[in-house]
C-alpha positions as CSV (number, residue, x, y, z in Angstrom):
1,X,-2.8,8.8,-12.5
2,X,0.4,7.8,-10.0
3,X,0.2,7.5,-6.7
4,X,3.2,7.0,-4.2
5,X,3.0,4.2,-1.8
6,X,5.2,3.9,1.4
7,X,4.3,1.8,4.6
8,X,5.6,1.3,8.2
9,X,8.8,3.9,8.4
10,X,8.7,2.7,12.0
11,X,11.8,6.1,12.6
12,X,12.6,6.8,16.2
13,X,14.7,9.5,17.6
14,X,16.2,7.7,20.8
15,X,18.7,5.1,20.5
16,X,18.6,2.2,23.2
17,X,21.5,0.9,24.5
18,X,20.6,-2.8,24.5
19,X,18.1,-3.2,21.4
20,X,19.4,-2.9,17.8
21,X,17.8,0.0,15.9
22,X,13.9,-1.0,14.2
23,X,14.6,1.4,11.8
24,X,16.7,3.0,9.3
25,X,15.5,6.3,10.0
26,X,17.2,7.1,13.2
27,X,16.9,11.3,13.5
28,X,19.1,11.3,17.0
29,X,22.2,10.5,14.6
30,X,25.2,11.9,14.2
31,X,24.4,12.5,10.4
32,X,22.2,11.1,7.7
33,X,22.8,10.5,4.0
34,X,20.8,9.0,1.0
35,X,22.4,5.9,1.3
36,X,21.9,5.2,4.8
37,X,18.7,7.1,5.1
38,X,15.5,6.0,3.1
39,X,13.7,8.9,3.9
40,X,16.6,11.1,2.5
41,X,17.0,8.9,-0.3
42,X,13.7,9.2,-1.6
43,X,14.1,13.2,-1.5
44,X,17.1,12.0,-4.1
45,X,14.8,10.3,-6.1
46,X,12.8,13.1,-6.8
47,X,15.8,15.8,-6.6
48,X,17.5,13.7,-9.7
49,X,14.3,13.2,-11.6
50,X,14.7,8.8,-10.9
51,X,10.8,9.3,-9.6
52,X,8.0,10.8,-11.2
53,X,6.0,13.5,-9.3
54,X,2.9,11.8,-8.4
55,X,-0.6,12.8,-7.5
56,X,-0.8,11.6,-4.2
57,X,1.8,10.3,-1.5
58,X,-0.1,7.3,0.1
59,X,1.5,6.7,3.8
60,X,0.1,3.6,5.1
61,X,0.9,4.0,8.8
62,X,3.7,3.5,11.5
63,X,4.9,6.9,10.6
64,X,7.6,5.8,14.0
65,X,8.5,3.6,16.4
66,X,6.5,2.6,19.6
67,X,4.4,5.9,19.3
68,X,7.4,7.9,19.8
69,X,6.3,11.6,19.5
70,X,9.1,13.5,18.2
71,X,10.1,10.9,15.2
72,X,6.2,11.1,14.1
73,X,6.4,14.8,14.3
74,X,9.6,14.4,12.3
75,X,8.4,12.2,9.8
76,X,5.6,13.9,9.2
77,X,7.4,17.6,8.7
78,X,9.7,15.8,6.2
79,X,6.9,14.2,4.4
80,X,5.1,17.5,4.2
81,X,7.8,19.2,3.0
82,X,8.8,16.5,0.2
83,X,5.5,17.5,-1.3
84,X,5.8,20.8,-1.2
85,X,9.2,21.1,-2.7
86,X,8.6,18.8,-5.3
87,X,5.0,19.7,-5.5
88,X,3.0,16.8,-4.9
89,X,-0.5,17.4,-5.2
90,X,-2.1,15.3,-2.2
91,X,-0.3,13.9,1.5
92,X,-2.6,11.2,2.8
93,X,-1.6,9.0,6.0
94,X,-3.7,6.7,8.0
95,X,-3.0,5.2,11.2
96,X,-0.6,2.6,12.5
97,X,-0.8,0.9,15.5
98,X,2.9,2.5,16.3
99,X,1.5,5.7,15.9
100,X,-0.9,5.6,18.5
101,X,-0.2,6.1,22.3
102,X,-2.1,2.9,23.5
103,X,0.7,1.9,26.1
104,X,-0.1,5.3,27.4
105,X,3.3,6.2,27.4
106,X,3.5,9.8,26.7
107,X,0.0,10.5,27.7
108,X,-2.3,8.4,30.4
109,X,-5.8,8.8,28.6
110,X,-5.1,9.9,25.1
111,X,-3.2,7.4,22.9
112,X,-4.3,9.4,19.9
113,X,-4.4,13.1,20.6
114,X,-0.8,13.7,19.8
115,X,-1.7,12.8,16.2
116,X,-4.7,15.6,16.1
117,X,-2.1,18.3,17.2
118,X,0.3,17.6,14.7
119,X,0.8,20.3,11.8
120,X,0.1,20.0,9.1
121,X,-3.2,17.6,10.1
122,X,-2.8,14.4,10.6
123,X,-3.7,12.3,8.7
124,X,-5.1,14.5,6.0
125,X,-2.0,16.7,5.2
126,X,-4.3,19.3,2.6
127,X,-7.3,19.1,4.7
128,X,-8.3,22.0,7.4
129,X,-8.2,20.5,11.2
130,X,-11.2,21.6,11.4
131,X,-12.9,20.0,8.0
132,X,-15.5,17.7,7.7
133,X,-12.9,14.8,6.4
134,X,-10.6,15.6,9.6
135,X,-13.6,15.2,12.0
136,X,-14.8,12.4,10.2
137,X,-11.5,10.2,10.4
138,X,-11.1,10.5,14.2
139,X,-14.9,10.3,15.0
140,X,-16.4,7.9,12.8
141,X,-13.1,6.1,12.0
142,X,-13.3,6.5,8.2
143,X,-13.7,9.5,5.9
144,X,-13.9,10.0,2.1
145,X,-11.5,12.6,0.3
146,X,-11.7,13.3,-3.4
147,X,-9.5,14.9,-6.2
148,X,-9.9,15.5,-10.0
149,X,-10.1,11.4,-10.4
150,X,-9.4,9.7,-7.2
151,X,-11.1,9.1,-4.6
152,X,-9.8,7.7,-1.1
153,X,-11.6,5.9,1.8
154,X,-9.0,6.2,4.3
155,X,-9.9,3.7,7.8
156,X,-8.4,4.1,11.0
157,X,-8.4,0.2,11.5
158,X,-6.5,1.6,15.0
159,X,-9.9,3.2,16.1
160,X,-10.2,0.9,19.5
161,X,-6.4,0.3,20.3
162,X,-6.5,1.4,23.9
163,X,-9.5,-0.4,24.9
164,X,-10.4,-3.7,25.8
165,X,-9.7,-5.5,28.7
166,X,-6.4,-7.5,29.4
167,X,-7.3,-11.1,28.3
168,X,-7.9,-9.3,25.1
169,X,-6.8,-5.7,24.3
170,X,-7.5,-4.5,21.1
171,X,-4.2,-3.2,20.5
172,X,-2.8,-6.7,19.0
173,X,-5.1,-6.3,15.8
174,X,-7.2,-4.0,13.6
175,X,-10.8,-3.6,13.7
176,X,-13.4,-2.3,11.4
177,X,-16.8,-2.2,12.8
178,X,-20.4,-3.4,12.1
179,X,-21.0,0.5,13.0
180,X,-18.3,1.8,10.8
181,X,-19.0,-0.3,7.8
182,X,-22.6,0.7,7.7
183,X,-21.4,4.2,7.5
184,X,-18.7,4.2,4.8
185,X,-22.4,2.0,3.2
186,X,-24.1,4.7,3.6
187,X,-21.7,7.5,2.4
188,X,-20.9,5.3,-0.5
189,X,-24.4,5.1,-1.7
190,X,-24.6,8.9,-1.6
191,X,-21.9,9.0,-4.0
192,X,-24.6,6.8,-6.4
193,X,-23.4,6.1,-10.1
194,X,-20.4,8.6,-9.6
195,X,-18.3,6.0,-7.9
196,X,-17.3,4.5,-11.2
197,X,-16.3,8.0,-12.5
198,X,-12.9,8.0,-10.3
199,X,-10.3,5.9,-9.3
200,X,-11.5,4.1,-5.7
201,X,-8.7,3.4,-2.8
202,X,-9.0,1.7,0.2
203,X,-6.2,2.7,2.7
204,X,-5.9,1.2,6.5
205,X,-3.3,0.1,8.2
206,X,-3.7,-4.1,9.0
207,X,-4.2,-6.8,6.6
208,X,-7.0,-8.4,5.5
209,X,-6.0,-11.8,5.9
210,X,-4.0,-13.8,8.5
211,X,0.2,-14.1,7.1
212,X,1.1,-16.9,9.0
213,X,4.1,-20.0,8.4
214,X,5.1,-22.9,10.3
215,X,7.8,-20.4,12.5
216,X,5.7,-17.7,12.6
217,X,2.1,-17.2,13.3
218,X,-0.2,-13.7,13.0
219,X,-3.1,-13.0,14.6
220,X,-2.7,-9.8,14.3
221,X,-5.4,-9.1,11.0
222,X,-8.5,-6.3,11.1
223,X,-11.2,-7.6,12.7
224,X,-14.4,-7.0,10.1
225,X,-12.0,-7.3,7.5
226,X,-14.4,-10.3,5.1
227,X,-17.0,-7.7,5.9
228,X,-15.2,-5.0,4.5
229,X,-14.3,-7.4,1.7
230,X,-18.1,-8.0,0.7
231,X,-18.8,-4.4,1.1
232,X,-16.3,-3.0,-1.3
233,X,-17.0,-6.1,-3.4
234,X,-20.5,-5.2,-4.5
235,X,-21.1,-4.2,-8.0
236,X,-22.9,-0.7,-7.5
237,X,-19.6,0.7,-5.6
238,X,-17.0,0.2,-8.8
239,X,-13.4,-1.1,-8.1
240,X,-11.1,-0.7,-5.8
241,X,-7.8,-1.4,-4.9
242,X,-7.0,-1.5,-1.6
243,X,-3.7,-0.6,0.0
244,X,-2.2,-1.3,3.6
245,X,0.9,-2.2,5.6
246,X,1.4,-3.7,8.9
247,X,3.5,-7.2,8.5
248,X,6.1,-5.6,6.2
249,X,5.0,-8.6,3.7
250,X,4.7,-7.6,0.1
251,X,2.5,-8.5,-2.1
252,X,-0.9,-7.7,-4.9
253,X,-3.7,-10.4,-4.8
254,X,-7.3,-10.3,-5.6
255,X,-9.6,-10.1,-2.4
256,X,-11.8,-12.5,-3.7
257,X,-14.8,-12.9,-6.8
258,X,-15.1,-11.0,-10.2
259,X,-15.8,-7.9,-8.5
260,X,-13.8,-8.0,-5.5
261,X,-11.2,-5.1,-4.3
262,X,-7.4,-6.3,-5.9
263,X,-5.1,-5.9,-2.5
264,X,-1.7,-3.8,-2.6
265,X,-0.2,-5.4,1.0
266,X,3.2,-3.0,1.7
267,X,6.6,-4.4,2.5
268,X,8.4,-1.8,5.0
269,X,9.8,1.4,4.0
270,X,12.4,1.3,6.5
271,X,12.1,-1.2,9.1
272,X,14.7,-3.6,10.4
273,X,14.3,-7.1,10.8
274,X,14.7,-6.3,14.8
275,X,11.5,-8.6,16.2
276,X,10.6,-9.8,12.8
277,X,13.2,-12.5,12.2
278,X,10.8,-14.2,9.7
279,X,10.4,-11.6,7.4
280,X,11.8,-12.2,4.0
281,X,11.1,-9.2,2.4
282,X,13.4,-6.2,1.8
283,X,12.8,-2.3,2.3
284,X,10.7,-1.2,-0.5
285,X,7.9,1.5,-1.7
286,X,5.9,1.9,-4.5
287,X,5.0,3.6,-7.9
288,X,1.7,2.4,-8.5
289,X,0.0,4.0,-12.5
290,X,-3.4,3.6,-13.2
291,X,-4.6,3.2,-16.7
292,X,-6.3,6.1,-18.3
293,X,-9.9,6.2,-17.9
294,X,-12.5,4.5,-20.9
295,X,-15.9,5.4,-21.8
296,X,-16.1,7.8,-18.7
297,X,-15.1,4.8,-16.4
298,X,-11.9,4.4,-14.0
299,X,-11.2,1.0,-14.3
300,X,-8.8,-0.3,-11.5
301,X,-6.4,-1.7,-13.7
302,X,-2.7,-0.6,-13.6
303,X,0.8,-1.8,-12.8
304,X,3.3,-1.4,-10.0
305,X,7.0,-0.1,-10.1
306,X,8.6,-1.4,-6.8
307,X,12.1,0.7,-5.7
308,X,14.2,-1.8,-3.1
309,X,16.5,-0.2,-0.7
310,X,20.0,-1.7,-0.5
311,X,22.1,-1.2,2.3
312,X,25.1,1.3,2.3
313,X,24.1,2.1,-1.2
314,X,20.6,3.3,-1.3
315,X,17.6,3.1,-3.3
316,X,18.4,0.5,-6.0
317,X,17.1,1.3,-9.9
318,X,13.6,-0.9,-10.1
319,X,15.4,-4.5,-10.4
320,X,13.8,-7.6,-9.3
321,X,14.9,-8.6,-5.6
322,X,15.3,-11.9,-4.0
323,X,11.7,-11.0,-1.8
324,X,9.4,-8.7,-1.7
325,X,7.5,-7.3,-5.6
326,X,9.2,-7.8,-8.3
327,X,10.7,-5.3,-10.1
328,X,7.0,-4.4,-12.2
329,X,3.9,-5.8,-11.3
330,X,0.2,-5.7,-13.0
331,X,-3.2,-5.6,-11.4
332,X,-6.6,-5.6,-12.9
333,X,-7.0,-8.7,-15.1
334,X,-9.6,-11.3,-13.9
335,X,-9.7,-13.6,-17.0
336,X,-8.4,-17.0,-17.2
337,X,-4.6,-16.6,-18.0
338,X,-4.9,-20.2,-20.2
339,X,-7.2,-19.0,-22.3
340,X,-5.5,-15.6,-22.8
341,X,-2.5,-17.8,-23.8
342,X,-4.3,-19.5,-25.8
343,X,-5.9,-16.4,-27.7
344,X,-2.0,-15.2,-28.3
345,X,-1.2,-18.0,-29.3
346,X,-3.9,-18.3,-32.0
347,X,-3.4,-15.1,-33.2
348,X,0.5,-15.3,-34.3
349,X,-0.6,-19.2,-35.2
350,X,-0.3,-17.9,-39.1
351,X,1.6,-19.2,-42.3
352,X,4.5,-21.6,-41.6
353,X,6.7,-19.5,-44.0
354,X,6.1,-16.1,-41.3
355,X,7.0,-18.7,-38.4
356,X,10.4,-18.0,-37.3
357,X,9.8,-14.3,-36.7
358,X,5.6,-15.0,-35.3
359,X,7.5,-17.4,-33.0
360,X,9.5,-14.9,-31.4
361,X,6.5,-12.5,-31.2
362,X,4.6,-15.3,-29.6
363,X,6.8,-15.9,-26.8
364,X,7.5,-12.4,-26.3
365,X,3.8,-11.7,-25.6
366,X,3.3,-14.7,-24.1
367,X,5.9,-13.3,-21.5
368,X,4.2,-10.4,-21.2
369,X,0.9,-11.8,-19.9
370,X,2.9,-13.9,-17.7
371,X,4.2,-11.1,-15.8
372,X,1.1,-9.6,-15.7
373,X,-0.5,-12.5,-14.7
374,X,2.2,-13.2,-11.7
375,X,1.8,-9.9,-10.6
376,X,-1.6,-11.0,-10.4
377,X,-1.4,-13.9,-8.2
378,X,-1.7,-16.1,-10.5
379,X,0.0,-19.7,-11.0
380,X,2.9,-20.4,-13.7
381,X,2.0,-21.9,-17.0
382,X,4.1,-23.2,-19.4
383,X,3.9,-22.3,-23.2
384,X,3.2,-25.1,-25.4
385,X,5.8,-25.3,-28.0
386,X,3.5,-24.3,-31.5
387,X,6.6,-26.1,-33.8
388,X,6.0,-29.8,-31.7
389,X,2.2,-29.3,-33.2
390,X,3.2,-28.3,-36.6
């Protein structure tokens, strides 16, 4: 199974006169073009075969630009419309905290019921308006979509942002609730034993975990989020891998324990780096396979294809980029990468007169679980050298 990931598009349609553009995607222009456009671009990718169809888009919110209405309505017709000329099976969104009205701009009580009238739904593009999953999302703040051998607990970690009072409004962070976790709980153990039988992902829209530096600090992270940790972490709910966007920092890191969700945190689609001077990471999406299923089990195990935008000349051929995920990535393993080393190493460890070739075998496997281990999180090793033993 592939799945599409893009995050924080942040398009507007109105340019202002004294503030540099915060996207890429500018639809009051003169003109666009694949290599000034990302959006356009990516329709290239699929129109010249570069990108494999995939069964599901993943959007993981700030469709625009300070909730502005007619670049989410135009982002979301030209995402529709990307999957059905190139026939994507499934358009799934969730929402950013751009993509609600909770300045009350556009709309003095409402910040989300532009969003409900969009067409196709939002943010369930091949669900009914009026299904059960549509309702659920905007009432209870979560709902639970399934396909052949995926399922996808989407959150609206946006679900307050308009309350609060003015010493602390909820709009500068996520939130998931006590309430809301101990319904997706509950839905979850409806599901029973079945959970394991698909491929489980978790998309909101903040980050589980503060990104902060000396010049730049965030405290901006979902609320609830160690809670929603533990709750996807339990062993009767399977694996998951988790996927959201927010900070435009990349990156793929365990959540925690042996059985703990693996994290897939988005660098931006096609923000600038207007108000986000600290951001080292480029434009990029994602092409994220899954390995096939074993012994009737989806194990969340896979690796991750990351496409970076360069300027004036488009999306680049997967090449590893100065910031942001390297050109392939792995998640799944939660072994000791020493002793996998060492396993290797034992293995080709065989008759000195086979040496010279086993040698080069050795370090080329050796390399392999490296990248798969740094796409991991985990730290650099250094091969010992089998000839300085001999």
């Amino acid at each position: 199974m592939k799945i599409l990931v893009a995050a924080d598009l942040h398009a507007v349609t109105r340019r202002l006169a004294d503030r540099p553009l915060p996207s890429l995607i500018e639809f009051s222009a003169a003109s666009r073009s694949a290599t000034l456009d990302p959006l356009l671009g990516l329709r290239g990718l699929f129109e010249n075969g570069k990108v494999e169809v995939p069964d599901l888009l993943i959007c993981a919110g700030d469709l625009a630009d300070k909730a502005d209405p007619n670049a989410i309505r135009s982002v979301w017709r030209e995402l529709t419309q990307i999957c059905r000329d190139y026939k994507v099976p499934g358009l799934h969104a969730t929402c950013g905290n751009h993509d609600l009205d909770s300045r009350n701009i556009e709309n003095k009580f409402d910040p989300k019921g532009f969003l409900r009238a969009l067409d196709p739904p939002f943010p369930l593009a091949n669900e009914n308006r009026d299904s059960l999953q549509q309702l659920s999302y905007w009432a209870d703040n979560f709902a639970i979509t399934e396909g052949d051998d995926w399922r996808l607990l989407n959150i609206n970690s946006c679900a307050y942002h308009g309350y609060g009072d003015k010493s602390s409004p909820e709009l500068e962070h996520g939130r998931v609730s006590d309430f809301t976790l101990s319904n997706i709980r509950r839905a979850l153990e409806k599901i029973g034993p079945d959970v394991q039988k698909k491929f489980n992902i978790c998309l909101f829209h903040h980050h589980l975990r503060e990104i902060s530096s000396d010049s730049f600090s965030d405290r901006s992270k979902m609320e609830g989020a160690e809670n929603l940790t533990a709750l996807l972490s339990e062993a009767q709910f399977g694996e998951w891998l988790v996927i959201h966007g927010h900070r435009h920092r990349a990156g793929i890191y365990c959540a925690g324990g042996s059985t703990s969700p693996f994290v897939l945190s988005c660098a931006s689609f096609s923000a600038t780096s207007v108000g986000d001077e600290h951001n080292p990471c480029q434009n990029q999406f994602y092409m994220v396979d899954f390995e096939p299923p074993r012994n009737g089990k989806c194990r969340i195990k896979g690796g991750i294809t990351a496409w970076t935008w360069v300027p004036t000349y488009g999306w680049r051929e997967p090449s590893n980029s100065p910031a942001g995920l390297p050109k392939r990535s792995g998640f799944g393993f939660r072994g000791d990468i020493h002793d996998l080393v060492e396993r290797f190493e034992k293995e080709v460890d065989l008759a000195p007169k086979f040496y010279p070739v086993l040698s080069s075998l050795q370090r080329f496997l050796v390399a392999v679980v490296g990248s798969v281990a740094a796409g991991c999180g985990a730290e650099p090793f250094r091969l010992r050298s089998t000839a300085s033993r001999r």
